[in-house]
C-alpha positions as CSV (number, residue, x, y, z in Angstrom):
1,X,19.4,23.7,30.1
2,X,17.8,20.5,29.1
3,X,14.9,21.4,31.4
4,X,14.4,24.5,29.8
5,X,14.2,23.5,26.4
6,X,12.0,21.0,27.6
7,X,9.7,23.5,28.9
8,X,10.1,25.4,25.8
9,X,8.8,22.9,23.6
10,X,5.8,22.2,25.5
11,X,4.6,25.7,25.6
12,X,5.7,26.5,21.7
13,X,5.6,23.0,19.8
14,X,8.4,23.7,18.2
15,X,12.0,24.2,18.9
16,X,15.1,25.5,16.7
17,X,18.3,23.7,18.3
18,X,21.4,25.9,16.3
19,X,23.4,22.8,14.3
20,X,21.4,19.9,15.2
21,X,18.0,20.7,13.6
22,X,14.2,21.7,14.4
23,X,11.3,20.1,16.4
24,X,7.9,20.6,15.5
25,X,4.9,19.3,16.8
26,X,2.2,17.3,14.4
27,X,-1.5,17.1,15.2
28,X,-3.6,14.2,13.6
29,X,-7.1,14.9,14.3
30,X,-9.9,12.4,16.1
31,X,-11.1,9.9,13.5
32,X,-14.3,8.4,12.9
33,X,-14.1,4.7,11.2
34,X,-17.8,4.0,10.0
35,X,-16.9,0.1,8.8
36,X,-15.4,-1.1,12.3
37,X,-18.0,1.3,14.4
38,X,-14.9,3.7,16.4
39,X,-13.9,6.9,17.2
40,X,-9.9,7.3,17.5
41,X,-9.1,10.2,19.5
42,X,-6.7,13.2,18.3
43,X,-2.8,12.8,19.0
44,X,0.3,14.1,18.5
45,X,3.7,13.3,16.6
46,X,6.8,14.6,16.9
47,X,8.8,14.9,14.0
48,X,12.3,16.4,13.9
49,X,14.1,18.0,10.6
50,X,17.9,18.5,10.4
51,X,17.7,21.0,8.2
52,X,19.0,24.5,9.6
53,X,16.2,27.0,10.6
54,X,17.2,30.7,11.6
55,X,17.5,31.1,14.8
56,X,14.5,32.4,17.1
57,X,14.0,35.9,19.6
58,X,11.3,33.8,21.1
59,X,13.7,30.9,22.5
60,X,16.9,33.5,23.6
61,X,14.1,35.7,25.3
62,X,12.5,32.3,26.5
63,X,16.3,31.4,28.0
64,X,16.9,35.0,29.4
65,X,13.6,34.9,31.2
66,X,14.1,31.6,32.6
67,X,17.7,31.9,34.0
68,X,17.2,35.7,34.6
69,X,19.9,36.9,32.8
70,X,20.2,39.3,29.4
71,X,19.3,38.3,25.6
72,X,23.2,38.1,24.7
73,X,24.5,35.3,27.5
74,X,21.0,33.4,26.6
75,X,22.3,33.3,23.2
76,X,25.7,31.9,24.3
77,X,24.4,29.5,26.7
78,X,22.0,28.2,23.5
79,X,25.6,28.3,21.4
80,X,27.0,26.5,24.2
81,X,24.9,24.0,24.8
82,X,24.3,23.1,21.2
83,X,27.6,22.8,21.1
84,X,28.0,19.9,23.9
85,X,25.3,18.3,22.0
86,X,27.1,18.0,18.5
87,X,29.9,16.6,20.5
88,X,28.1,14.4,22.3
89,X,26.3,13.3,18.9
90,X,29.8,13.0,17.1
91,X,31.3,10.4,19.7
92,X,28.0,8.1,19.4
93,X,26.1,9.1,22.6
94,X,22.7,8.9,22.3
95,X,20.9,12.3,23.7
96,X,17.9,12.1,25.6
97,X,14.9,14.8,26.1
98,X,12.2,13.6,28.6
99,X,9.2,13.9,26.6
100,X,10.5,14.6,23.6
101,X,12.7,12.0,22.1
102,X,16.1,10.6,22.0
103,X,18.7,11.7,19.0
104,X,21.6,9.9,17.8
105,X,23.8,9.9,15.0
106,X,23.6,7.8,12.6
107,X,26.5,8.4,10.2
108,X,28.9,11.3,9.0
109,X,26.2,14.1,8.7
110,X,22.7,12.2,9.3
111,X,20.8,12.5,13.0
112,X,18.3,9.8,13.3
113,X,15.6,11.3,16.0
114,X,13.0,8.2,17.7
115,X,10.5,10.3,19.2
116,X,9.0,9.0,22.9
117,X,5.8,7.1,22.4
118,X,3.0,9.4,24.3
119,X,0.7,8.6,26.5
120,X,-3.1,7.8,25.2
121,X,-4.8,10.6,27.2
122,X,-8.2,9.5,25.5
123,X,-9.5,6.3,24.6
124,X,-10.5,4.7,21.5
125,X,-14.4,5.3,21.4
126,X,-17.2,2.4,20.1
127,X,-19.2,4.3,18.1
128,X,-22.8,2.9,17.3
129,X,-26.0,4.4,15.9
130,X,-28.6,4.1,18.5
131,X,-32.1,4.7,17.3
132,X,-35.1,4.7,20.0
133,X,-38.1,3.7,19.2
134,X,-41.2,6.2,19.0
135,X,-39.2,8.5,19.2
136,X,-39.0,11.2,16.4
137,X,-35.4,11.3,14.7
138,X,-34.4,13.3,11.4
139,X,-34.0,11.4,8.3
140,X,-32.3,12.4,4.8
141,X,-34.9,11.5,2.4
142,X,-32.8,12.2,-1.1
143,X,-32.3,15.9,-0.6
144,X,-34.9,17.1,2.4
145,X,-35.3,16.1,5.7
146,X,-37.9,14.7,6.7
147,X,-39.1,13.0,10.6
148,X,-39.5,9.7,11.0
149,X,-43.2,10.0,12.3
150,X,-43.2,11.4,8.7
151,X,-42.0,8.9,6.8
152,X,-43.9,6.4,9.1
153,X,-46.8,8.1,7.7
154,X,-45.8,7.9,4.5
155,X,-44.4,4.2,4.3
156,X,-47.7,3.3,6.0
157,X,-50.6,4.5,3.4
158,X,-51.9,2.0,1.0
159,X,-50.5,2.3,-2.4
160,X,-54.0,2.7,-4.2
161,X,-52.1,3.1,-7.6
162,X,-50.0,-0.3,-7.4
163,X,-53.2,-2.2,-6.2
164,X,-55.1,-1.7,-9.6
165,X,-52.3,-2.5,-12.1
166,X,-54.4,-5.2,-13.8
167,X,-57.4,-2.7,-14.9
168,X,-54.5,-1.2,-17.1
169,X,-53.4,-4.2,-18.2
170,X,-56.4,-5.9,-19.2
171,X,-57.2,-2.4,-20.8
172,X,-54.0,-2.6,-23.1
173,X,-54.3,-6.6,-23.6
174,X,-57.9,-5.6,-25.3
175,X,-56.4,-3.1,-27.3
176,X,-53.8,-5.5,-28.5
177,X,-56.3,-8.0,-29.7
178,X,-58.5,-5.6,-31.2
179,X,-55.8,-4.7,-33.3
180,X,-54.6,-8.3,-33.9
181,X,-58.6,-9.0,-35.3
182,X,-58.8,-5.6,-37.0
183,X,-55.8,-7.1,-39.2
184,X,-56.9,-9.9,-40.1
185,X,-60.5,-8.8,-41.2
186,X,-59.1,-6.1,-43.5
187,X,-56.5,-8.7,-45.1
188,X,-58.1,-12.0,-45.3
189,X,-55.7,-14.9,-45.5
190,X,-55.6,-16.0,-49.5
């Protein structure tokens, strides 16, 4: 039976065990970590709940199927065998499901699941920018795009407005002292 429930739970990601609680399968997508330059892949966690969930068709048709018998001994083997388990639980014996997790009981009413650590299909990725020289790329300038032989372009022109900042300035300081002289000729210190 264990072999079957096993099987179960890898097709389904999630089981219903009558009186000991409910497995369900937790995805935690890829992650990319800008500051230390790496790509985690996606994994899963299993997490178990004792709360009671109704019962499922899918597992008793799951059972018929599997041992080839009909929907109403399926559901008394499930009974059965959830049964065996609570007992087992009750007299402090850790169960076991290869590739699941191990239960065990923790005190009167509490069962403490430690799920089995899975294996790292993917590996952790170093993620760097690589940027070729001349070679066009797409840059974000504010809010349009624009190429980088653009921008090139653009960074590249002389700035004929910020090379002839003293014409204003001497335009505005001769100003000024007109001003200053024009105030003093038409109120003559006394």
């Amino acid at each position: 039976m264990f072999t079957i429930i096993q099987k179960f739970f890898a097709l389904h990601h999630h089981l219903n065990l009558p009186g000991i609680g409910s497995f369900s399968v937790e995805t935690i997508p890829a992650n990319i970590d800008f500051t230390n330059r790496n790509i985690t892949p996606a994994r899963h966690n299993i997490i178990f709940n004792n709360d009671e969930k109704p019962d499922e068709k899918k597992l008793f048709d799951f059972i018929s199927q599997e041992l080839n018998i009909d929907e109403s001994k399926a559901v008394q083997k499930l009974k059965e065998f959830s049964t065996q388990l609570q007992e087992s639980l009750n007299v402090n014996q850790p169960i076991s499901f290869r590739g699941i997790g191990t239960l065990s009981k923790q005190s009167t009413d509490a069962i403490s699941f430690q799920p089995e650590s899975a294996p790292s299909y993917y590996p952790e990725l170093i993620a760097e920018r690589v940027i070729r020289k001349n070679i066009a790329h797409t840059v974000l300038v504010g809010e349009e795009e624009k190429t980088s032989d653009e921008m090139q372009a653009v960074l590249s022109q002389p700035a004929a407005a910020n090379d002839k900042w003293w014409v204003a300035a001497i335009i505005l300081a001769a100003i000024g002292i007109a001003a200053i002289v024009a105030y003093y000729v038409m109120h003559p210190a006394n």
